[in-house]
C-alpha positions in Angstrom: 0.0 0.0 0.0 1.4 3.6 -0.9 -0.1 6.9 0.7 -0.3 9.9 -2.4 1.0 12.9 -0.4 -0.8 16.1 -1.6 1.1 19.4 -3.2 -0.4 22.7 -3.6 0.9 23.1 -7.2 3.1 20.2 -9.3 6.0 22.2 -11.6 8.1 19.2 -13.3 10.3 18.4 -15.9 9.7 13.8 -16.4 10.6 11.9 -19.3 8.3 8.8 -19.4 9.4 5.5 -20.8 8.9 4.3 -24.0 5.4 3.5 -25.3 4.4 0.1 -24.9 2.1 0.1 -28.0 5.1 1.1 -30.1 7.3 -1.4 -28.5 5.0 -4.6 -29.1 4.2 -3.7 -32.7 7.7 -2.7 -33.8 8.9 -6.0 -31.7 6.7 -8.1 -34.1 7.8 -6.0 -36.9 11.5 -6.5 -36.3 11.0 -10.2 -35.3 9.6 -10.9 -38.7 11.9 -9.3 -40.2 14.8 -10.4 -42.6 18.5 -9.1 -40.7 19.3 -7.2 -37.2 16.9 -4.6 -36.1 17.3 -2.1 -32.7 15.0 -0.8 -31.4 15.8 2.5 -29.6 14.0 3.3 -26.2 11.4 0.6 -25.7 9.5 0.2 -22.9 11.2 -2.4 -20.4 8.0 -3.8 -18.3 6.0 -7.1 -17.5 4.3 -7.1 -21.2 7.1 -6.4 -22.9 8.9 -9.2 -21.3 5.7 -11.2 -21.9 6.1 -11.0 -25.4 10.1 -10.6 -25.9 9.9 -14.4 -24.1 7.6 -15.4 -26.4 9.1 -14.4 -29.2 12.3 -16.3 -27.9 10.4 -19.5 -27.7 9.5 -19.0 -31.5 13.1 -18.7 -32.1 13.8 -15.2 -32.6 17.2 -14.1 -30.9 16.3 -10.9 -28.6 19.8 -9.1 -26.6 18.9 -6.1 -24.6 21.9 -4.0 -23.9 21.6 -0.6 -25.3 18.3 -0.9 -27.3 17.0 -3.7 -28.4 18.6 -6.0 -30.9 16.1 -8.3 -33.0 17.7 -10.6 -35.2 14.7 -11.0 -37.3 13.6 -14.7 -38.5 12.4 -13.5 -42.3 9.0 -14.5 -40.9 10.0 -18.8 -40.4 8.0 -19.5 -36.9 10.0 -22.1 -35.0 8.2 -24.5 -33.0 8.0 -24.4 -29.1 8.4 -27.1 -26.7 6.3 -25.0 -23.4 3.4 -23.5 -23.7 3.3 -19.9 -24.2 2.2 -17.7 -21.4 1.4 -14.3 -21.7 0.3 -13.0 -18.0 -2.7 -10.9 -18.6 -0.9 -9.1 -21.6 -4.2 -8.8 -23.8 -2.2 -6.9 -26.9 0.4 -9.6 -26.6 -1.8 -12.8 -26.4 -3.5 -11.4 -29.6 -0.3 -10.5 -31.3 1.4 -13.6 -30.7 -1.8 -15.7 -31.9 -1.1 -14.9 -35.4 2.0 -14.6 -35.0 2.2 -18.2 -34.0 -0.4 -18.9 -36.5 2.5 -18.5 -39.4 4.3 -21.7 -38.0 4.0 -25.1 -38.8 3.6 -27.0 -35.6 1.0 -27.2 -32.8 0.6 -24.1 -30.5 -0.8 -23.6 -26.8 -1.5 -19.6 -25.5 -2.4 -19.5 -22.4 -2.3 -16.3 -19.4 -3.5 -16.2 -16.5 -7.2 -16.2 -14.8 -8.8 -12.5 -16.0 -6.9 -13.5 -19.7 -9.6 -16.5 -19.0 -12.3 -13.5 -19.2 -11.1 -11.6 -22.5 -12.9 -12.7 -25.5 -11.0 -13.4 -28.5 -13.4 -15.1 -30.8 -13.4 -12.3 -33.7 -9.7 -13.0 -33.8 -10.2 -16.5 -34.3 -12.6 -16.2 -36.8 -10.7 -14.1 -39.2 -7.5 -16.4 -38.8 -10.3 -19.6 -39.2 -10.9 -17.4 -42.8 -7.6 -17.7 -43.6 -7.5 -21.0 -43.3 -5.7 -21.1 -40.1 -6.8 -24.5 -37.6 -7.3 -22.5 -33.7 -10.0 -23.1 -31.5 -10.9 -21.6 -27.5 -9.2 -24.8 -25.7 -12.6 -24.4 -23.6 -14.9 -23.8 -25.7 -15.4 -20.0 -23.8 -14.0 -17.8 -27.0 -11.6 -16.9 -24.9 -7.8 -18.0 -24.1 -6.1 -20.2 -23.4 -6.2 -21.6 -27.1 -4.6 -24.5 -28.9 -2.7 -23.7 -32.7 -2.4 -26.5 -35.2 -0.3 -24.0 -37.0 0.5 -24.7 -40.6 1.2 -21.5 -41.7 -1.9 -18.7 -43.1 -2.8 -18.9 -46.5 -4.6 -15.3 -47.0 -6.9 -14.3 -49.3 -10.3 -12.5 -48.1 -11.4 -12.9 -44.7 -13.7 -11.2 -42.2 -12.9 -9.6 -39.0 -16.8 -10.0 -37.7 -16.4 -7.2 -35.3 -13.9 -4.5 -34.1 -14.5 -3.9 -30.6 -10.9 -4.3 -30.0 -8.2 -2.4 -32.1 -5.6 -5.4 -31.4 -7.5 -8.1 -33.1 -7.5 -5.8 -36.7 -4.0 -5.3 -35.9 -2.7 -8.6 -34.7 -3.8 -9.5 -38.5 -2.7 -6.7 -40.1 1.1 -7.7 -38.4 1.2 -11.1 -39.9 -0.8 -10.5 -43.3 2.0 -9.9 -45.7 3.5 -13.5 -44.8 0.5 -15.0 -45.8 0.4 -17.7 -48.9 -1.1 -15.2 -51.1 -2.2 -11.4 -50.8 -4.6 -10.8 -48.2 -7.8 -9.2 -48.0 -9.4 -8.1 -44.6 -12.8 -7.1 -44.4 -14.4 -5.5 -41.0 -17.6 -5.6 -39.6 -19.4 -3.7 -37.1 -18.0 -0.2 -35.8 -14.2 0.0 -35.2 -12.9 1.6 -32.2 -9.8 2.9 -30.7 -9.1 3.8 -34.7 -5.8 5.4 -34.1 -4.5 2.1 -32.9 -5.1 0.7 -36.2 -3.0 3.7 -37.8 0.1 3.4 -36.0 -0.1 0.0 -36.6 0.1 0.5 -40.4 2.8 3.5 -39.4 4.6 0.8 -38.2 4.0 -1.7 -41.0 5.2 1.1 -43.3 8.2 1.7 -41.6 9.2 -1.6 -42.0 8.8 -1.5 -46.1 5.0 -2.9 -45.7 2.7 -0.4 -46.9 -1.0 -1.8 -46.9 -4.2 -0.3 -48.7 -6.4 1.0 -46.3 -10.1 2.4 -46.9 -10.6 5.9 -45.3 -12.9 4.3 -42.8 -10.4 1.3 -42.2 -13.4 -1.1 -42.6 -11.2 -2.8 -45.9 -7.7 -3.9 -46.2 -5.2 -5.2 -48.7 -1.9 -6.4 -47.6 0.8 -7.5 -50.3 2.5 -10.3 -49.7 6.4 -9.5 -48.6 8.8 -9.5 -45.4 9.8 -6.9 -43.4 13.2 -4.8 -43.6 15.5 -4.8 -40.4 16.0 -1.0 -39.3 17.0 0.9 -36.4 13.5 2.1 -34.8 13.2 5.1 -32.0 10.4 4.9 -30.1 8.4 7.6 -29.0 7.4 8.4 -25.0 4.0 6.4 -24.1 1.5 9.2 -23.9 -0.9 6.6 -21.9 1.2 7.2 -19.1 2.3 10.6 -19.8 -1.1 11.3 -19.0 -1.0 11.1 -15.2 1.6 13.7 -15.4 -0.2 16.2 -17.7 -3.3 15.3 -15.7 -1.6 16.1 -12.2 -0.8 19.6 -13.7 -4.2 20.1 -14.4 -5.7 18.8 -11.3 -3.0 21.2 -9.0 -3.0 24.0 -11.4 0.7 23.5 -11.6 2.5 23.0 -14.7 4.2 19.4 -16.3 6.4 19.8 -19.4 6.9 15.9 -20.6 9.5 15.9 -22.5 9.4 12.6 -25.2 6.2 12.6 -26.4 6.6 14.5 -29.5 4.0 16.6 -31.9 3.1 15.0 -34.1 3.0 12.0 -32.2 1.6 7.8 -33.4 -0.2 7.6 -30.2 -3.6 8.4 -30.4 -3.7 9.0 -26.5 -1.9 12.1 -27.0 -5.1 13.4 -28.0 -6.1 13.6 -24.1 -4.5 17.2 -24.2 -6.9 18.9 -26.3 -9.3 17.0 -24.0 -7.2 18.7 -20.8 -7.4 22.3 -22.9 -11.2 22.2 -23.7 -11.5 21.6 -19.5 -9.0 25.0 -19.2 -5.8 23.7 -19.4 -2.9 25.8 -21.7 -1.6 23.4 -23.7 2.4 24.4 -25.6 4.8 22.9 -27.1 8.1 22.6 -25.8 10.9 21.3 -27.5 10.4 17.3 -28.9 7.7 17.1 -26.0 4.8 18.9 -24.5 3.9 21.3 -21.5 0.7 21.5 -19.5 -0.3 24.1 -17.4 -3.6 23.7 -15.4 -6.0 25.8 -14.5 -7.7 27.1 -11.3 -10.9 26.7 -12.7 -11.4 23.0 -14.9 -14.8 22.9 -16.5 -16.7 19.7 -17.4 -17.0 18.6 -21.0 -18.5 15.9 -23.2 -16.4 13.7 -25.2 -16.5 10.3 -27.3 -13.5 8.3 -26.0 -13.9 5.5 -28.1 -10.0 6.1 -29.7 -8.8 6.7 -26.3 -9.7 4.0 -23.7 -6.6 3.6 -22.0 -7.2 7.1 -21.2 -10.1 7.1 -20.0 -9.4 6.6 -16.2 -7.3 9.5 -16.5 -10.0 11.6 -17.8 -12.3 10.8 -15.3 -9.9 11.9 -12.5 -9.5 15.3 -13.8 -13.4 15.4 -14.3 -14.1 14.7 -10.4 -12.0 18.4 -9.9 -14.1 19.9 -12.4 -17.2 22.3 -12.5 -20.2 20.3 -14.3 -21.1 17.9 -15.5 -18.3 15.3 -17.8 -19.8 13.0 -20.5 -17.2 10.2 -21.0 -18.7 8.2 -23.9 -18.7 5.0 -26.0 -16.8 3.0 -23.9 -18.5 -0.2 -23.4 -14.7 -1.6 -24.8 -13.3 -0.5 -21.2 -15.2 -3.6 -20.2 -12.5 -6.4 -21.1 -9.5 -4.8 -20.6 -7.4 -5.6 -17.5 -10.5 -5.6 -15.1 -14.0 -4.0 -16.1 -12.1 -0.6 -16.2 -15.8 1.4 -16.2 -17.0 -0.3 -13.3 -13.8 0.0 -11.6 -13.5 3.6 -12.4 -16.9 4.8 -11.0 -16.7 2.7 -7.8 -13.4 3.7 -6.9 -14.1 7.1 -8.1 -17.4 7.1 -5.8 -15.5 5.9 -2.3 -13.4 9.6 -3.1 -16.7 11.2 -2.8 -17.5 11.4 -6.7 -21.1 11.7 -7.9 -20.4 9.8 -11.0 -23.1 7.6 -12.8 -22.4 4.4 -14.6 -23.5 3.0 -17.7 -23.2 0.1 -20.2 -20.7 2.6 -22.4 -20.3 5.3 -20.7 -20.4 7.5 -16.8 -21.5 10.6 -16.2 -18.9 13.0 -14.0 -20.7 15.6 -11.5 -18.0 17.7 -10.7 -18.0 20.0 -7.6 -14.1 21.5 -8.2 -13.4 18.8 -5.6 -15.0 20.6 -2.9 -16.7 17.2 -1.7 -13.6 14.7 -2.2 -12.4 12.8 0.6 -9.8 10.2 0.8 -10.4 6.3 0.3 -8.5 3.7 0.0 -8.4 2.4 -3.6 -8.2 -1.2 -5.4 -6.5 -1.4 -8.1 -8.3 -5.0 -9.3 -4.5 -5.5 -10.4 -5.1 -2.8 -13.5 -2.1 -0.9 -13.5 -4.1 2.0 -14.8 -6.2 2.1 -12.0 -3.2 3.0 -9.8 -1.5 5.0 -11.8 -4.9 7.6 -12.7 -6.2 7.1 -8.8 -2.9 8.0 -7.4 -3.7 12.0 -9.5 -6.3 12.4 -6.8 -3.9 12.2 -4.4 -2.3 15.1 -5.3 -5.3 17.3 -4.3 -7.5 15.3 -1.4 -5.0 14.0 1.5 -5.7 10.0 2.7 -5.6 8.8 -0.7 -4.3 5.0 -0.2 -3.4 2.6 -3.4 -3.4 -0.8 -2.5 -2.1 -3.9 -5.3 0.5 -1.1 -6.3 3.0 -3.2 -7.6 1.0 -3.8 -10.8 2.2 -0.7 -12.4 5.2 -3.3 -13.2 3.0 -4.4 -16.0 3.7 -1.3 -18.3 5.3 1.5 -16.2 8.0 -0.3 -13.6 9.2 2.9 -11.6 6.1 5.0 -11.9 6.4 5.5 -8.2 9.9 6.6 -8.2 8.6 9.0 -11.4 5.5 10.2 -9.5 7.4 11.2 -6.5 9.4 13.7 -8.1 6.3 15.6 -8.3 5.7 16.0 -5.0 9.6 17.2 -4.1 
């Protein structure tokens, strides 16, 4: 358990580390690769580790010293002797399905009891279109899952829904290994969109540059192999966010210094977000500064791009005047833990009159004036802590408890967070 210990008004300079959305695509990029990628400034944390492992057990060589060097495996999927386990890494356990899907010998993914929880069945219908043999090993749609990999063979094939970014963009990873060109097809709405474009950012900086309707409902992926490069990545603006958001919560002021502008990440779009509420948003050398406001006003907003967000948002929207609108996002539900419940009970035990709803919660702000301190579960969500641990800064007798599980994607958050507060 960690007590938050309230400042009047944070004023920081923090470099965050490497985005972890970045990281895991441009580490499947690299391992199917032909030669010696390195990667420059990816994020060192449980998932990545997840999926580095993983990787290893599929025979791609993986030395971390200064970077990461990939010695790519031209897209030849080596067989594994263990099982391969993937925590609760949900972008991972999707990644590495097609990924192992390209191989030509039998698979087990498996992760751990709330990976149990996560449906994956749109994945494994698309791969099912392209021919791939992968079934739910218990018959739940969701991991663990058995592979009786024999490589994919492409063509069309339907994504039958796109309620999660990462199954579109597993596919889209592994597509140009396929037997012939590929053709993706998607059905139903498709959120967390800009997802989906870094992905094919990625793809393209890796010589595979995919046709994509404007309302990324159609793909076609030529058949080819990605080039080894060197690849910087950019500072995750998911967890920049607790920094811009404890500027605007104080009133202080947080310049975060590796998130550039333009940025990949479509999270980086929570500063607009932060402005519309009052916030001066500038732009301050390759990163960005945030200076809050005394007075935040409520807003409404479609998060549907932004989950991971989204618990950050609703902090900043208990310290606000009015009412806040978070909408359309019913997706929060099979992330980590059921991150809108979790949100709005956790956000009501600080005092928060905050409604929930199947995809969305309503924010009745007072400035803060009725916030109290609690102490809050993190349901092992490493968001959780990280966004509850803002409200800290302003109402004394915040508690986190499960803290460690910021390991999962931000390993000295804690140490980083601190520094506000000197």
């Amino acid at each position: 358990m960690i007590e938050i210990k309230p400042i009047a008004r944070v004023d920081a300079k923090i470099s965050v580390p490497g985005s972890k959305s970045l990281t895991q695509r441009a580490l499947i990029a690299a391992a199917l690769a032909n030669g010696e990628s390195r990667l420059i400034g990816p994020l060192e944390s449980e998932d990545t580790e997840y999926s580095s492992k993983a990787l290893g057990q599929m025979g791609v060589s993986i030395e971390k010293d200064d970077g990461w060097r990939i010695e790519g495996n031209g897209g030849v999927i080596h067989p594994s002797d263990e099982t391969i386990y993937l925590g609760n890494n949900g972008t991972a356990t999707r990644f590495l399905t097609s990924v192992a899907s390209l191989g030509n010998s039998l698979f087990v993914i498996d992760g751990d009891e709330r990976m149990y929880e996560r449906p994956i069945s749109p994945l494994l219908a698309a791969l099912k279109g392209w021919g791939v043999d992968i079934v739910s090993t218990r018959a739940t749609g969701c991991p663990p899952l058995t592979i009786n990999a024999s490589g994919i063979n492409g063509g069309t094939t339907v994504l039958p829904e796109g309620k999660s970014s990462q199954y579109l963009s597993s596919l889209l990873l592994v597509a140009p290994y396929a037997g012939q060109p590929a053709i993706l097809r998607v059905e139903g709405e498709i959120v967390s969109k800009p997802y989906v474009v870094m992905t094919l950012a990625v793809m393209s900086d890796f010589g595979i540059e995919v046709e994509a309707s404007s309302d990324l409902s159609l793909f076609s992926i030529p058949q080819g192999c990605y080039q080894a490069r060197d690849y910087k990545i950019e500072g995750d603006a998911s967890n920049a966010s607790y920094f811009w958001a404890a500027a605007a919560v104080t009133g202080g002021r947080v310049t975060v210094e590796n998130v550039p502008v333009p940025s990949l990440q479509g999270d980086a779009m929570l500063v607009p977000l932060l402005g519309r509420m009052g916030c001066e948003v500038t732009r301050s050398g390759g990163g960005i500064t945030l200076q809050g406001s005394d007075r935040l006003e409520g807003i409404t907003v479609d998060m549907g791009d932004m989950p991971d967000v989204v618990p950050t948002l609703a902090v900043v929207a208990a310290f606000a005047h009015g009412t806040t609108v978070i909408d359309n996002i019913a997706h929060l539900r099979i992330k980590e833990c059921d991150r809108l419940s979790a949100v709005v009970k956790e956000l009501s035990k600080l005092g928060t009159n905050v409604e929930e709803y199947e995809d969305k919660m309503v924010i009745h702000g007072d400035g803060g004036i009725s916030l109290r301190g609690a102490e809050i579960e993190t349901y092992a969500d490493h968001r959780m802590a990280m966004s509850m641990a803002v409200a800290g800064l302003r109402v004394p007798g915040v508690t986190i408890t499960g803290e460690n599980c910021v390991v999962k994607s931000f390993p000295d958050f804690w140490e980083r967070f601190a520094l506000l507060t000197e």
